[in-house]
C-alpha positions as CSV (number, residue, x, y, z in Angstrom):
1,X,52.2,-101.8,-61.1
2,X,53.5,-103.0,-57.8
3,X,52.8,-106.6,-58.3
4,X,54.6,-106.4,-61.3
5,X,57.6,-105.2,-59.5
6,X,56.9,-108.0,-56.8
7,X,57.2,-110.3,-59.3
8,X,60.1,-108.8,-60.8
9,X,61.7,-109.2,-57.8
10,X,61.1,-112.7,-56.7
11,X,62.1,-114.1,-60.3
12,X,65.5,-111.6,-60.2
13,X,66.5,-113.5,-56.3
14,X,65.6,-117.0,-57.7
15,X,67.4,-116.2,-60.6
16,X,70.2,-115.2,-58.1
17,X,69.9,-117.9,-56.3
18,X,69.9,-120.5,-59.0
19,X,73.4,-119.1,-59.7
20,X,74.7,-119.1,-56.6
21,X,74.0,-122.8,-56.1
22,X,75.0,-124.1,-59.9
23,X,78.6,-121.7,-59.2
24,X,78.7,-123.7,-56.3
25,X,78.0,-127.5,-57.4
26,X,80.4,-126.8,-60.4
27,X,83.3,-125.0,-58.3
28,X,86.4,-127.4,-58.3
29,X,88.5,-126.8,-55.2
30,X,91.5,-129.1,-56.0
31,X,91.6,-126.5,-59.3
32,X,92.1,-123.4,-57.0
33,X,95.7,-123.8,-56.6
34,X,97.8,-121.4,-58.1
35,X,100.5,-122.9,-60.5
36,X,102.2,-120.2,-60.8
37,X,103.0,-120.2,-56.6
38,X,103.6,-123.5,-56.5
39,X,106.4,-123.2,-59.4
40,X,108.0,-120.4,-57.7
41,X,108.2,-121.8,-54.8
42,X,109.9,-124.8,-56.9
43,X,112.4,-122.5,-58.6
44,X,113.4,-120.6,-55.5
45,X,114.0,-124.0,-53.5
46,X,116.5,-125.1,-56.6
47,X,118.2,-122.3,-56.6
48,X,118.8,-121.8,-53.2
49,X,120.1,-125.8,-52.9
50,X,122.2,-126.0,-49.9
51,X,122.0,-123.0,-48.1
52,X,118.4,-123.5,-46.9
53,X,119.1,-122.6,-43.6
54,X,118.8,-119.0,-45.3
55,X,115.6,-119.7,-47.3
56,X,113.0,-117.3,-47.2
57,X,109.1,-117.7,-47.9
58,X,108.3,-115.7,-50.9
59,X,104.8,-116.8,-51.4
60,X,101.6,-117.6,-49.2
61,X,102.0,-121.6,-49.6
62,X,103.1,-123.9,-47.3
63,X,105.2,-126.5,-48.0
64,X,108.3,-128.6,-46.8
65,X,111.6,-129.6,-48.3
66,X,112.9,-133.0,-48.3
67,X,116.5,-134.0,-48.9
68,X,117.1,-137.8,-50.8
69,X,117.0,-139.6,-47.7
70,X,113.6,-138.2,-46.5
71,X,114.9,-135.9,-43.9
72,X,113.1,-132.6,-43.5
73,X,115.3,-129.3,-44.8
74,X,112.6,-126.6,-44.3
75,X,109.0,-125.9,-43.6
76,X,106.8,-123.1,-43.5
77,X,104.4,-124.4,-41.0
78,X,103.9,-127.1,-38.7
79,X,101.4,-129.7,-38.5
80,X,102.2,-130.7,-42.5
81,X,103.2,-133.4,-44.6
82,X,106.8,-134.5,-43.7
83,X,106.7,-137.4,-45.9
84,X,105.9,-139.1,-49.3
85,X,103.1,-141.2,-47.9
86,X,101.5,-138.7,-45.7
87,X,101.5,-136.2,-48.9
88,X,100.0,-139.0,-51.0
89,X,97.7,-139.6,-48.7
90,X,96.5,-135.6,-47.8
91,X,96.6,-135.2,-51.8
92,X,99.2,-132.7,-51.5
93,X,101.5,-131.6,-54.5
94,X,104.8,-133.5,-54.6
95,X,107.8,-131.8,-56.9
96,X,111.2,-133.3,-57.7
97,X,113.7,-131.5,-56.6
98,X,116.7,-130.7,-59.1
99,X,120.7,-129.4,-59.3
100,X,122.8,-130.0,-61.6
101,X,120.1,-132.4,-63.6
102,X,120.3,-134.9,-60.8
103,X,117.1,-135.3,-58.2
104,X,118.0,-134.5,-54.5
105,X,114.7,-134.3,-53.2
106,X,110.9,-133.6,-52.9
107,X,108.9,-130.4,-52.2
108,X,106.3,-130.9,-50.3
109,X,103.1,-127.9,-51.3
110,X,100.3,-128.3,-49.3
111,X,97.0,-128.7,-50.1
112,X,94.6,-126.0,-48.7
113,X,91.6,-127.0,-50.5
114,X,89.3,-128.0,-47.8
115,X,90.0,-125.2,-46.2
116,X,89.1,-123.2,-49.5
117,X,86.2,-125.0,-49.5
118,X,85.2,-124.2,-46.0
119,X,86.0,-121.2,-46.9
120,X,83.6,-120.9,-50.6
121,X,80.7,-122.4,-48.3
122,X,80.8,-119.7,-46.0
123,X,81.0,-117.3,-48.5
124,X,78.4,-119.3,-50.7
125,X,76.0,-119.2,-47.3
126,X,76.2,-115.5,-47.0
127,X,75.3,-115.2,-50.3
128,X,72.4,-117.0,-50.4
129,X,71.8,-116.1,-47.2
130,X,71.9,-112.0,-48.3
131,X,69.6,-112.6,-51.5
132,X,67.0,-115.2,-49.1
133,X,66.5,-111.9,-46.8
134,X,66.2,-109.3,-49.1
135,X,63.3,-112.4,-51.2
136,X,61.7,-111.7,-47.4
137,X,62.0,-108.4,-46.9
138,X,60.4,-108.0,-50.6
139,X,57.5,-109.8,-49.3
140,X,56.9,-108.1,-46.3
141,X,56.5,-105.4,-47.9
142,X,55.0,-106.6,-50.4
143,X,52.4,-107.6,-47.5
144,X,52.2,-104.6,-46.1
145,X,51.1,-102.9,-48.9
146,X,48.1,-105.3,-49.6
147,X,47.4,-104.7,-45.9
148,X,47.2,-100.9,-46.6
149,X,45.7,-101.2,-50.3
150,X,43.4,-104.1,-49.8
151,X,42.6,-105.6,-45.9
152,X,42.2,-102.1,-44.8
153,X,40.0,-100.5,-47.0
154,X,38.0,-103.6,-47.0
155,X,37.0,-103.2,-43.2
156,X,36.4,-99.5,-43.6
157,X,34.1,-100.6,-46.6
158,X,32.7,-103.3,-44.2
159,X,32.1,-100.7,-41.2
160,X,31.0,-98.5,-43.8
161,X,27.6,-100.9,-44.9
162,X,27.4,-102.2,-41.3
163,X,26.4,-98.2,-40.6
164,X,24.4,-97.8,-43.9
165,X,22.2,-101.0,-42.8
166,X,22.1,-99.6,-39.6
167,X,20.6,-96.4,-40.5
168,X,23.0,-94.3,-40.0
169,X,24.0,-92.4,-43.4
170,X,24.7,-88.7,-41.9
171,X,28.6,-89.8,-42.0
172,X,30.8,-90.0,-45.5
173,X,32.8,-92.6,-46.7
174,X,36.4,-91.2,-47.1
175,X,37.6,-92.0,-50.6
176,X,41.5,-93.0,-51.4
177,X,41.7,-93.4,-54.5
178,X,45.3,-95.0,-54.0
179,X,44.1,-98.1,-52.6
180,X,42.2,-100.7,-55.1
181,X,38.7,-100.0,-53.4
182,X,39.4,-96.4,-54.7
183,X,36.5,-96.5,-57.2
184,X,34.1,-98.9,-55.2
185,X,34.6,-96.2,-52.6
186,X,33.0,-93.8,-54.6
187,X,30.1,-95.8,-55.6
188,X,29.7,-96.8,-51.8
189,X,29.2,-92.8,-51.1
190,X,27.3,-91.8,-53.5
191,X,25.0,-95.3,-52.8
192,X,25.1,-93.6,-49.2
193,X,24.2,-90.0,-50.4
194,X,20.9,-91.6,-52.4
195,X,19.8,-93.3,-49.3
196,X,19.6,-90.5,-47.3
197,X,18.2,-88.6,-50.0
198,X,15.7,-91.2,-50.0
199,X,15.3,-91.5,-46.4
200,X,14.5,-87.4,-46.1
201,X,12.3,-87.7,-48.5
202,X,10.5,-90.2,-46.9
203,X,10.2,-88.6,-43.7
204,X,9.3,-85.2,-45.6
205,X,6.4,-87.0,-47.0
206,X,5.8,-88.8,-43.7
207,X,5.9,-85.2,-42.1
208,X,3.3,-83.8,-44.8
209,X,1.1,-86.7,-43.9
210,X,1.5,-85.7,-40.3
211,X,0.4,-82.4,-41.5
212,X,-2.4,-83.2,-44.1
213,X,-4.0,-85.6,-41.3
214,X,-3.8,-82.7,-38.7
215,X,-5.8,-80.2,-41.1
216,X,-8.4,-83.4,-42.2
217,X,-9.1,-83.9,-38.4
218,X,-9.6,-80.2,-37.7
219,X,-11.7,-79.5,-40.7
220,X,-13.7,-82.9,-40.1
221,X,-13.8,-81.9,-35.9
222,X,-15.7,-78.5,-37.3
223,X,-19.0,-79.6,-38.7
224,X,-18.9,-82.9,-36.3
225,X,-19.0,-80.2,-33.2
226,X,-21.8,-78.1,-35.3
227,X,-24.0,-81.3,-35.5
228,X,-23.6,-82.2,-32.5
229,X,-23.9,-78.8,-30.6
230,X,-27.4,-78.7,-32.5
231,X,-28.3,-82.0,-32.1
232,X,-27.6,-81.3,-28.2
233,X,-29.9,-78.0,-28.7
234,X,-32.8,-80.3,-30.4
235,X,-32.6,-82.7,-27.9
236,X,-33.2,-80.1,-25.2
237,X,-36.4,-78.6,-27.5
238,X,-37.9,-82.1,-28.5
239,X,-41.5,-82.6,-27.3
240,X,-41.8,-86.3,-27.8
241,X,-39.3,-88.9,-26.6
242,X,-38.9,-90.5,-30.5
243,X,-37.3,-86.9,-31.4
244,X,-35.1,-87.3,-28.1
245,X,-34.0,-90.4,-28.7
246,X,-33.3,-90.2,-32.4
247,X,-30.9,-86.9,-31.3
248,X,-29.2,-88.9,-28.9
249,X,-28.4,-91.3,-31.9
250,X,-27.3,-88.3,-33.7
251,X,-25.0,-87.4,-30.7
252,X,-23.7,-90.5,-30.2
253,X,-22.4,-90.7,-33.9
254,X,-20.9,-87.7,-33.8
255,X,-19.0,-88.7,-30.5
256,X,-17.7,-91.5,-32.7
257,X,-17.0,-89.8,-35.5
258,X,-14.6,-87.3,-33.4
259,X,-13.2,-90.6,-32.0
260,X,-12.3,-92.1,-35.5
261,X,-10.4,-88.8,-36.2
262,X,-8.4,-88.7,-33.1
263,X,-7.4,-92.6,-33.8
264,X,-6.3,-91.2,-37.5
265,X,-4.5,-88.5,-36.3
266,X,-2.6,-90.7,-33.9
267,X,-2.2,-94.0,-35.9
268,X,0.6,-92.4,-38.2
269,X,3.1,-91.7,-35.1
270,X,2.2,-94.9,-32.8
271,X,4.1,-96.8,-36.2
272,X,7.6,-95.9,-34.2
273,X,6.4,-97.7,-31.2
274,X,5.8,-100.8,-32.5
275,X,9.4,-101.9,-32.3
276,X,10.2,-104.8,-30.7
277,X,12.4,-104.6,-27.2
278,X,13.7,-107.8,-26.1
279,X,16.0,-107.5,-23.1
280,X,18.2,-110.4,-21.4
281,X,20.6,-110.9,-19.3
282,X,23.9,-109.8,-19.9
283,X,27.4,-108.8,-18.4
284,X,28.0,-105.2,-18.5
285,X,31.7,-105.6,-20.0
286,X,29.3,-106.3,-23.3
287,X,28.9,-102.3,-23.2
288,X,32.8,-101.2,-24.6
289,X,32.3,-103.4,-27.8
290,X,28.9,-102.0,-28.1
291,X,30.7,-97.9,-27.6
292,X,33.2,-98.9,-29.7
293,X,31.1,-100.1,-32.5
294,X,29.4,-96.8,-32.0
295,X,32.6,-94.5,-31.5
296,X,33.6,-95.4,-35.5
297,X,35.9,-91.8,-35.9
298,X,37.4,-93.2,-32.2
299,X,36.6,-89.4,-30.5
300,X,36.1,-90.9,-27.2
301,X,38.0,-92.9,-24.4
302,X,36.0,-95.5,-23.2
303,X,36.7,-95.5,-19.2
304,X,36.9,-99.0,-17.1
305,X,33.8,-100.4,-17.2
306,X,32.5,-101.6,-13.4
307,X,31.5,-105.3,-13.3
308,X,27.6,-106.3,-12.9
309,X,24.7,-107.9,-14.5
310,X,22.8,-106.3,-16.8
311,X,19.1,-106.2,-18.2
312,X,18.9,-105.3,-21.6
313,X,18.6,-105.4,-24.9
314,X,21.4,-105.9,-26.7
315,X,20.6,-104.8,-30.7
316,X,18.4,-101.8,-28.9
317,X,21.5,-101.1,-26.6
318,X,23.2,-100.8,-29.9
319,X,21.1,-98.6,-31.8
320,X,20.5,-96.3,-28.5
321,X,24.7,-95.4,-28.5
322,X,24.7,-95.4,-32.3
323,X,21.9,-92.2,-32.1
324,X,23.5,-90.5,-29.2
325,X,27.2,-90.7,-30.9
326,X,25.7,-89.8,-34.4
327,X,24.2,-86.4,-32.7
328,X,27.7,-85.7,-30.9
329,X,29.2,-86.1,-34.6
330,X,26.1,-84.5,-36.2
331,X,26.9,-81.3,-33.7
332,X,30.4,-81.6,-31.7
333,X,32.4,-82.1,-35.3
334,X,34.0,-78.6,-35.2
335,X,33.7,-76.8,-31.9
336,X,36.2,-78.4,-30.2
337,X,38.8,-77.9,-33.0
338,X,41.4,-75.5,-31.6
339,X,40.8,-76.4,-28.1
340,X,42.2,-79.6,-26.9
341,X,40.6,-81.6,-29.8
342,X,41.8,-84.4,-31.9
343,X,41.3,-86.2,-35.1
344,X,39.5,-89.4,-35.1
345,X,41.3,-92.0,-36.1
346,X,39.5,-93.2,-39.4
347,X,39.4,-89.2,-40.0
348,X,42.5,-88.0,-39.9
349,X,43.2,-85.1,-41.9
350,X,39.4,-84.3,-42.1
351,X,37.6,-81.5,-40.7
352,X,36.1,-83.8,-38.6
353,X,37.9,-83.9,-35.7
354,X,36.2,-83.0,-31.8
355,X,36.0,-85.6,-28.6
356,X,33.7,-87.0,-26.7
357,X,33.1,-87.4,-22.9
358,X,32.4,-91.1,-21.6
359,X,32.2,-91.8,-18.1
360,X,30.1,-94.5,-16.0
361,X,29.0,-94.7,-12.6
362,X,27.1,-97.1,-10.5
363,X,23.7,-95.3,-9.4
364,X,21.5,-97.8,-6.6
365,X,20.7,-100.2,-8.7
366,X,21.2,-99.1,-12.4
367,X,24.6,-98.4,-14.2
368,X,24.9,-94.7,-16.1
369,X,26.6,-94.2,-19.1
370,X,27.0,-91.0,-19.4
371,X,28.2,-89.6,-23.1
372,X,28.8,-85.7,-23.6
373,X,29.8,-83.9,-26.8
374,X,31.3,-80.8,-27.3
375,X,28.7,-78.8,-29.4
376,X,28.2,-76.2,-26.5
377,X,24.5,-77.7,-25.6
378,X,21.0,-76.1,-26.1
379,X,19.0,-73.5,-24.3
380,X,17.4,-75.0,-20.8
381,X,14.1,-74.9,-22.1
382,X,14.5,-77.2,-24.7
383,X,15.9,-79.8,-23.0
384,X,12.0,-81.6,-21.9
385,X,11.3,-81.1,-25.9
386,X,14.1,-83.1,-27.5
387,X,12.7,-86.7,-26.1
388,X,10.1,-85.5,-28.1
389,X,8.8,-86.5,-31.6
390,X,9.9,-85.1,-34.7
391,X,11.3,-81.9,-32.2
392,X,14.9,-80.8,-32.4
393,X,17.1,-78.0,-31.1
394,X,17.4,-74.3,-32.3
395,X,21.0,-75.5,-32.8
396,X,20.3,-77.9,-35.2
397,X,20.8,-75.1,-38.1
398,X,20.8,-76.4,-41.7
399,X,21.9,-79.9,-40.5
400,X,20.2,-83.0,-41.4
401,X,18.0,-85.2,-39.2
402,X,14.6,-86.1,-38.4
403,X,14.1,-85.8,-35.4
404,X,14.0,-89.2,-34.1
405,X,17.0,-90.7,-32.5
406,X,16.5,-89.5,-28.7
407,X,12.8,-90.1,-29.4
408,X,13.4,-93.9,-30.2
409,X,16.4,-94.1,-27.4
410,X,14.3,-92.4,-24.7
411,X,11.4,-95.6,-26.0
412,X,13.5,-98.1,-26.0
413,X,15.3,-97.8,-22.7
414,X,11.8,-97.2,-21.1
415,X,11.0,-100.6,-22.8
416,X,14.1,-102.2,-21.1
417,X,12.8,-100.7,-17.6
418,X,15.9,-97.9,-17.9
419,X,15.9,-94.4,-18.5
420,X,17.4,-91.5,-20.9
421,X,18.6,-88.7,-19.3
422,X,18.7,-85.3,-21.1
423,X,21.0,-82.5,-20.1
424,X,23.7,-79.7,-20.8
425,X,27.0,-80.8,-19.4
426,X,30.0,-78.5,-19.1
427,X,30.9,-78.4,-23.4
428,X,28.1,-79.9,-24.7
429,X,25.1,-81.9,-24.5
430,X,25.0,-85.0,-21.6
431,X,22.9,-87.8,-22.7
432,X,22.9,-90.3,-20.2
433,X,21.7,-93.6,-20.3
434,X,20.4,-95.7,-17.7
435,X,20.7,-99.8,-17.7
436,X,19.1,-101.2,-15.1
437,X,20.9,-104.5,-13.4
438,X,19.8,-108.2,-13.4
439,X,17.2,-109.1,-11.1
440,X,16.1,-105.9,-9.9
């Protein structure tokens, strides 16, 4: 509907403008002198023959009067035609004057059509002028609704699948419906909604295999610690060295067996830390794109960054901010609402408003990055567990997660020769990550 009126528009000021212009190629100056003036002016000069001296102007020409020989009578202005060949030659009007039926000179009406036609051009220039900005001002807005409708929601659809292939698929997708993404939005979402569907049932199965392997090993451990507690006992009671030996065999496979269990136990959680860590070089003003990127609802003020080398990682880097900013989201959402917080930027007019706490400091030879939320923290003594594997806070509630973020952050910074610091700050959980400098 709106380009239709955009079109509307720009056809109605060309339209305008065609007119303007054709008005003005066909506009006759020489034709905009009035007759009726100039005969006035002729009648009132004939009549008033003689006394001249007397003669008043009785219309907004200019003109002079002429007796027979040439010599001026009157004028109305200076700097005009005071003779035959000057008024031939400006193309003004030239009138016998008449008493009595006899001629007894010329009057003189001066021709004011360049000046009218100075006068149509500025007018004409305005014109076109008036319709030419109100053409522009059609198109900026025109340009800033396809900003709003279409180049905006684009990036928010692009930030939106640079998340969802990033794994992160705990945050919605806000739909507008008044922008032409409206329905795509939508589909996005609920795209979004089935991955995470798909990715809790997959570590809901991965769990129960956790599970189902923990039971096999203990049920298998039970009858492998019976053999091998009698074969210890038969060993002891054997007579002949064969018997000895061939319960040392006995033993020895059981010792294996118990081995082979503990490897199954542990080969379904050693999958997490097979991820590869590559760190380099690299200058630490890399880090506010990288907490930006992660601060997508804009809850946080990313302080002044203090100038150094840096070792690390960058994608890793990335995915360690993206965890901790998707827990202070997960848990800081509401409970700062009411008390000093704000509404993120790309959530505004959600109930997802809250802040979050950035600050850095230099620390020997490492650089701290320390991010708090404002979820009100956990109890002390399950601040060691949260590093932890598939361990999370009582606070966690009904909310969704697996687990695993600070496991794989804590990993991964250990990888880069860093650290990942867990800890209650004054409104909410401190996570603070460690970057160790170039060199060291």
């Amino acid at each position: 509907m709106k380009k239709r009126y955009f079109i509307i528009a720009q056809i109605t000021a060309l339209a305008v403008e065609a007119v303007l212009l054709l008005c003005f190629a066909l506009w006759d100056a020489d034709s905009a002198q009035d007759a009726v003036a100039v005969n006035e002016v002729l009648q009132s000069v004939e009549s008033g023959w003689g006394r001249l001296e007397s003669h008043e102007r009785r219309t907004g020409l200019n003109y002079v009067v002429l007796d027979g020989t040439g010599e001026v009578l009157f004028r109305t202005d200076t700097d005009l035609s005071e003779s035959v060949n000057r008024a031939v030659a400006h193309r003004d009007t030239i009138l016998d004057i008449e008493n009595a039926g006899l001629v007894v000179g010329k009057l003189i009406v001066f021709n004011d059509s360049a000046e009218i036609l100075e006068s149509g051009k500025r007018a004409m220039f305005l014109a076109v002028l008036a319709v030419m900005l109100a053409q522009w001002g059609v198109c900026i807005a025109y340009g800033m609704y396809l900003d709003r409708a279409v180049v905006r929601p684009f990036r928010q659809l692009k930030d939106f699948a640079r998340r969802v292939a990033g794994g992160n698929l705990d945050i919605p997708l806000e739909m507008d419906r008044g922008n032409l993404f409206g329905a795509f939005t939508e589909s996005f979402d609920i795209m979004r909604e089935e991955l995470k569907k798909a990715r809790l049932a997959e570590a809901k199965a991965n769990a129960e295999k956790k599970e189902l392997v923990a039971k096999l090993s203990h049920d298998i451990r039970t009858p492998v610690a019976s053999i091998k507690a009698a074969s210890e006992v038969g060993a002891a009671l054997a007579q002949s060295g064969r018997i000895r030996e061939n319960y040392g065999q006995i033993i020895r496979k059981a010792d294996q067996i118990d081995a082979l269990v503990n490897n199954l136990f542990t080969a379904a959680l050693e999958e997490l830390e097979r991820l590869a860590v590559n760190p380099v070089d690299m200058e630490s003003g890399e880090l506010a794109a990288m907490l930006k990127s992660a601060d997508y609802f804009g809850w946080a003020q990313i302080p002044p960054i203090p100038e150094c080398l840096l070792h690390g990682d960058r994608l890793r880097l990335q995915q360690v901010f993206d965890n901790i900013f998707a827990n202070a989201y997960k848990y800081g959402r509401n409970a700062c609402q009411g008390e000093g917080g704000f509404q993120g930027q790309s959530a505004q007019g959600s109930p997802w408003g809250g802040k979050i706490n950035v600050t850095m400091r230099r620390e020997g030879q490492c650089l701290a990055v320390c991010i708090e939320d404002c979820g009100g923290g956990v109890d002390e003594e399950e601040l060691p567990l949260l590093k932890e594997k598939f361990r999370r806070g009582s606070n966690a509630g009904n909310r969704e997660g697996a687990g695993l973020g600070l496991y794989i952050s804590d990993y991964f910074m250990r990888e880069m020769g860093g650290e990942l610091l867990v800890e209650n700050g004054e409104e909410g959980l401190r996570v603070t990550v460690v970057i160790r400098q170039s060199g060291i």
